[in-house]
C-alpha positions as CSV (number, residue, x, y, z in Angstrom):
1,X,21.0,5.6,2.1
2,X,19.2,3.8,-0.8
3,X,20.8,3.6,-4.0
4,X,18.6,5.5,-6.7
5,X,18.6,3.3,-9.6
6,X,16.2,1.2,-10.6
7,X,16.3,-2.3,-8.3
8,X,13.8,-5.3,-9.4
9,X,11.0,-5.5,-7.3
10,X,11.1,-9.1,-6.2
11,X,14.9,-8.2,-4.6
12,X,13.7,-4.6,-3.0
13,X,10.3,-6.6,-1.4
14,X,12.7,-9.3,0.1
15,X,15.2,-7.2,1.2
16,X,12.7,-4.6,2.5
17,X,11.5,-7.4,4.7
18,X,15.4,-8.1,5.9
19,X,16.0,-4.4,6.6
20,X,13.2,-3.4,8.7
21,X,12.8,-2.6,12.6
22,X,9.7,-3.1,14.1
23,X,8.7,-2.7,18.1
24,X,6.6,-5.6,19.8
25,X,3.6,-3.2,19.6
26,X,4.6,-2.7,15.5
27,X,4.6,-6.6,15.2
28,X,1.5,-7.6,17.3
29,X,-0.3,-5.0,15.1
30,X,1.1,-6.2,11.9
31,X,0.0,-9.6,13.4
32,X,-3.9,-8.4,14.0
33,X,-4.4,-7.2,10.6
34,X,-3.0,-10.9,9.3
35,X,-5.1,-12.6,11.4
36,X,-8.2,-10.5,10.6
37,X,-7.5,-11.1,6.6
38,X,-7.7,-14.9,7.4
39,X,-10.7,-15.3,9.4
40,X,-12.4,-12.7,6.6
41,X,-10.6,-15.1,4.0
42,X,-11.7,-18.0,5.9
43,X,-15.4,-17.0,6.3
44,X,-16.2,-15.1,3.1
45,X,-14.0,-16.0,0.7
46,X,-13.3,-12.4,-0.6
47,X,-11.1,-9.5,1.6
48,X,-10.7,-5.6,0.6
49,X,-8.2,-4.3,1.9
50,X,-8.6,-0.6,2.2
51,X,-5.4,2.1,2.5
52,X,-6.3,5.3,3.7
53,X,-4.7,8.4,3.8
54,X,-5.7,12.4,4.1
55,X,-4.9,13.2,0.0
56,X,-4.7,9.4,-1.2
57,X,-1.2,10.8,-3.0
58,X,2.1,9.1,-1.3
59,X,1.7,6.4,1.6
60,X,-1.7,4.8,1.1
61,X,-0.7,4.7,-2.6
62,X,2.5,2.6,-1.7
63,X,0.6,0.4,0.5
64,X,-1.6,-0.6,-1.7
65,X,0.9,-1.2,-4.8
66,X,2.7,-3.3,-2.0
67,X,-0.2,-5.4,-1.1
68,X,-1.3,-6.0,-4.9
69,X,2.6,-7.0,-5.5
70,X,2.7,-9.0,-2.3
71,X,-0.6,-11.1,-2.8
72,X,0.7,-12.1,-6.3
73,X,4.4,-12.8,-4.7
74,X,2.7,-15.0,-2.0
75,X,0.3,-16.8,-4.9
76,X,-2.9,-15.9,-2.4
77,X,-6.0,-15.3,-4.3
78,X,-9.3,-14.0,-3.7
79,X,-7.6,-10.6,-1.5
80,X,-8.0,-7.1,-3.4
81,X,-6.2,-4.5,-2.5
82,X,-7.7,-0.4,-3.0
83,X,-6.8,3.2,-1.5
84,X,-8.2,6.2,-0.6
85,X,-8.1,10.0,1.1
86,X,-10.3,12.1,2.9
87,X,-10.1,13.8,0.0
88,X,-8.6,13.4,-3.5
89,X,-5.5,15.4,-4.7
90,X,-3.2,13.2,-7.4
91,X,-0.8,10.3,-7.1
92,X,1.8,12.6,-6.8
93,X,5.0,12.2,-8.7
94,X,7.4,11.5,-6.6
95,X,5.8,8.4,-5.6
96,X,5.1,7.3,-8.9
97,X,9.2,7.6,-9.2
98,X,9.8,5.9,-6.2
99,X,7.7,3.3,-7.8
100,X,9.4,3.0,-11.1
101,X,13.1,2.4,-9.6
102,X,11.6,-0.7,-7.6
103,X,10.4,-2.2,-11.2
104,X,6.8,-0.8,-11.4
105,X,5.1,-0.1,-14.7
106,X,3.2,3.1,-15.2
107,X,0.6,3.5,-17.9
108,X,-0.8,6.9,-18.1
109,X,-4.3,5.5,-19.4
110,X,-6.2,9.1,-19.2
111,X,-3.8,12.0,-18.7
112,X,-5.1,15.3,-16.3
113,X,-2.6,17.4,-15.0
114,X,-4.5,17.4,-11.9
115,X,-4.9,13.8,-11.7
116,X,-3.6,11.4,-14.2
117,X,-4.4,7.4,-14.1
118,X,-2.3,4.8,-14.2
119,X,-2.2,1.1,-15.0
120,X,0.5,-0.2,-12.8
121,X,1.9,-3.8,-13.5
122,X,5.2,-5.4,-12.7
123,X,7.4,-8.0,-14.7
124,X,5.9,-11.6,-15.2
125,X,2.1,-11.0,-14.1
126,X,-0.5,-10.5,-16.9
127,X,-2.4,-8.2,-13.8
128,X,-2.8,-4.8,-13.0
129,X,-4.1,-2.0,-10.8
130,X,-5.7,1.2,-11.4
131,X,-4.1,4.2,-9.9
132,X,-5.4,7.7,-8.7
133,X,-5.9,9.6,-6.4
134,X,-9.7,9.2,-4.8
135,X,-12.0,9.4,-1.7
136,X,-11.9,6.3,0.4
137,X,-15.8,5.3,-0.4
138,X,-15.0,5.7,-4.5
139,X,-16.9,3.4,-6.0
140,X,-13.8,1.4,-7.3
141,X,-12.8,0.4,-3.9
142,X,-15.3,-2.4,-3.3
143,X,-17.7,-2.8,0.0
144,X,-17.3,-3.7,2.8
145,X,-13.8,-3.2,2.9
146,X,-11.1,-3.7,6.3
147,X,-10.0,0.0,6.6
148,X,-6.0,0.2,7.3
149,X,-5.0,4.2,7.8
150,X,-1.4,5.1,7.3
151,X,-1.5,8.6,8.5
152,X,-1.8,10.4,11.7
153,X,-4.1,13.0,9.6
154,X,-6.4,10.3,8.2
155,X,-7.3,8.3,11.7
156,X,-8.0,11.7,13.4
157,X,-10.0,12.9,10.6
158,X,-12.2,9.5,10.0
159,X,-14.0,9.1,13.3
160,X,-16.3,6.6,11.2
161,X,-15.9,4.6,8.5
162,X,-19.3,3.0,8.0
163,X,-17.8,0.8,4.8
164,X,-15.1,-0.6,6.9
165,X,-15.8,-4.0,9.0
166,X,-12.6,-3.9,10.5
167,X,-10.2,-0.8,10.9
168,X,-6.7,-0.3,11.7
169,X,-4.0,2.5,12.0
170,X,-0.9,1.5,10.6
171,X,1.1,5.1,10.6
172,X,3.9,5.5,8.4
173,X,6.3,9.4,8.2
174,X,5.6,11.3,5.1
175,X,8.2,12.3,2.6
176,X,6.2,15.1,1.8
177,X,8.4,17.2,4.1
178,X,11.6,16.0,1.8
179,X,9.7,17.1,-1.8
180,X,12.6,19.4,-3.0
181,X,15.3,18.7,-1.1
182,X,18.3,17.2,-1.9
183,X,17.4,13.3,0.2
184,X,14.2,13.3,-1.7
185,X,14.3,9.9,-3.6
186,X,16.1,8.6,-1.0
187,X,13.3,9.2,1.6
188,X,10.6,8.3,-0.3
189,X,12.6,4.6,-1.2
190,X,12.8,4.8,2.4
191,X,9.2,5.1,3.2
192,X,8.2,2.6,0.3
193,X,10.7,0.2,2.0
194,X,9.5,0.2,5.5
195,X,5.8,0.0,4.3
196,X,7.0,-2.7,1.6
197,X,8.6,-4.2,4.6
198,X,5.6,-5.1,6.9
199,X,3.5,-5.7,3.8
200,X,5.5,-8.2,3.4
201,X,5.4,-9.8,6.6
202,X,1.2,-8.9,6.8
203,X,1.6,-11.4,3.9
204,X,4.1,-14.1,5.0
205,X,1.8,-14.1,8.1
206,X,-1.7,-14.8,6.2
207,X,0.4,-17.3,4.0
208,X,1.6,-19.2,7.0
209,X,-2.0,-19.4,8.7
210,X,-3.3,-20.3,5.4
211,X,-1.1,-23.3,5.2
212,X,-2.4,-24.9,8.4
């Protein structure tokens, strides 16, 4: 179990890194993506990174607030980091929460019940994303973009991505099926940690290949 109060998210992104099991399948895949952000780095100079998911509300959201943390934790420049669904629902709440107790800051910068927006930041950057829920080809997630899915859902239902010049399924559970129960925060710190987790070594990875 994950203790519920708020933990400072330089300590939850290196311990979420410690804490996580991954196959030799996991790894190699985790591997793939890092070595297709370098030769993208490498050749262009610019990567979008791309995470999809069916309603653009709980894991793709967490993956990308992962990768935005991670490429200012790792210093690397130049890699920008969007979401998306299949279709768009709203950031929902719970992972904004799950969010907040790892240190995030939440701006509501134009409130809708249906789909508020939010300028998330952390402590000691001056940078920020926007977040909401939208379509994988809004025109705020720049083109062309390396596609990463993180649902089952989203990969079956996305035959073709034409924006994507690379794609990858990375599937993750959903704590949707905990939204009311009693474990609730505690799965959804779960699921942030595991996807925190091989964010984190995606990133250590591209760092380490960058370096040579």
């Amino acid at each position: 179990m994950i203790k519920s109060e708020v933990i400072e998210t330089k300590t939850f992104f290196e311990n979420a890194k410690n804490n996580i099991e991954t196959t030799t399948n996991r790894k190699d895949l985790l591997n793939n993506i890092a070595n297709t952000v370098v030769a993208e780095l490498t050749q262009k100079k610019r990567v979008n990174l791309n995470f999809i998911c069916t309603h653009n509300s709980r894991r793709s959201q967490l993956a990308q607030v992962w990768a935005f943390y991670a490429s200012e934790y790792f210093k690397l420049k130049n890699i920008f980091c969007f979401s998306g669904g299949t279709e768009a629902t709203a950031f929902h709440r719970n992972t904004v929460k799950s969010l907040q107790k790892t240190g995030f800051d939440f701006n509501v910068i134009d409130f809708s019940h249906q789909n508020p927006r939010y300028l998330i930041t952390f402590k000691n950057t001056n940078k920020s994303i926007l977040g909401y829920s939208k379509t994988y080809d809004n025109d705020l997630n720049k083109q062309p973009f390396i596609a990463i899915t993180t649902c089952s859902n989203a990969d079956e239902n996305c035959p073709l991505i034409p924006e994507a010049i690379h794609r990858f399924h990375l599937p993750y559970k959903d704590p949707k099926e905990f939204d009311g129960m009693q474990l609730q925060a505690d799965k959804y710190l779960e699921t942030s940690q595991q996807i925190a987790g091989e964010i984190f070594l995606i990133f250590k990875e591209i760092t380490n290949q960058l370096k040579k």
